[in-house]
N, C-alpha and C positions, 0 to 999 in steps of 0.2 A: 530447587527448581519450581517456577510458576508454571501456569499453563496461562498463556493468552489466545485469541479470536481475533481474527483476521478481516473483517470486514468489507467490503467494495463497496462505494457509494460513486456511481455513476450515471450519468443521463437521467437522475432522476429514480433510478432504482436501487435495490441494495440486494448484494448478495451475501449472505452468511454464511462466515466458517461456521460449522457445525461442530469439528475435532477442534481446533486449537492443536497449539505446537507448545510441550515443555521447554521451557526457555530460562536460562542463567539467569536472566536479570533482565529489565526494562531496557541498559542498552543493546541486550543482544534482541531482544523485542524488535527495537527500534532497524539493528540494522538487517533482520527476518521481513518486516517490513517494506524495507526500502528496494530491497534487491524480488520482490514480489511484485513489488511496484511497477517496477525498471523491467522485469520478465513480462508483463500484463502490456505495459507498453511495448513492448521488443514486438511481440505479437500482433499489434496492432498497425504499427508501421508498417508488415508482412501484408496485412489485408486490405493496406493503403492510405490509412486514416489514423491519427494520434486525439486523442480526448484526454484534455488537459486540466478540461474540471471540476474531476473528480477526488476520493481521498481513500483511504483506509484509514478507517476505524481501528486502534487498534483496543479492547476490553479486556479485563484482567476477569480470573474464573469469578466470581461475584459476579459479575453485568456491570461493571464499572467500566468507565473510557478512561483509558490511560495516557492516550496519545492520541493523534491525530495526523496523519500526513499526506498531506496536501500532493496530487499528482505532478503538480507541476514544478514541487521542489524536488521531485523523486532526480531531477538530469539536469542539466549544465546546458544550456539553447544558445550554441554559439550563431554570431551572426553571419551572414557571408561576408568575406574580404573582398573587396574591387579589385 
């Protein structure tokens, strides 16, 4: 088990995981990540507004980035149909 940090990088600010999550592996990192993402936007839609230019950082216990994920690959933007 690793420990990874969660990072938010949005509007220009960053908020820091402080704990990290014990995690299997980089991809269960990846998919800790992704569905944080996907809950951070869930929320946001609720309050009316989606911010799409944001990422998580994701760092391994060193200070090291291991990842990166971009909020706007966190979901699938389908178009409207006519």
């Amino acid at each position: 088990m690793s420990r990874y940090f969660f990072h938010l990088h949005e509007s220009g600010s960053v908020t820091l995981d402080e704990e990290g999550s014990e995690l299997a592996d980089l991809a269960q990192g990846r998919h800790f990540g992704l569905k944080g993402a996907r809950g951070l936007m869930a929320a946001q839609v609720c309050e009316g507004h989606l911010y799409l230019d944001g990422k998580i950082q994701v760092v391994d216990a060193g200070g090291a980035e291991v990842m990166s994920l971009p909020l706007a690959e966190a979901v699938a933007i389908s178009p409207p149909t006519a």
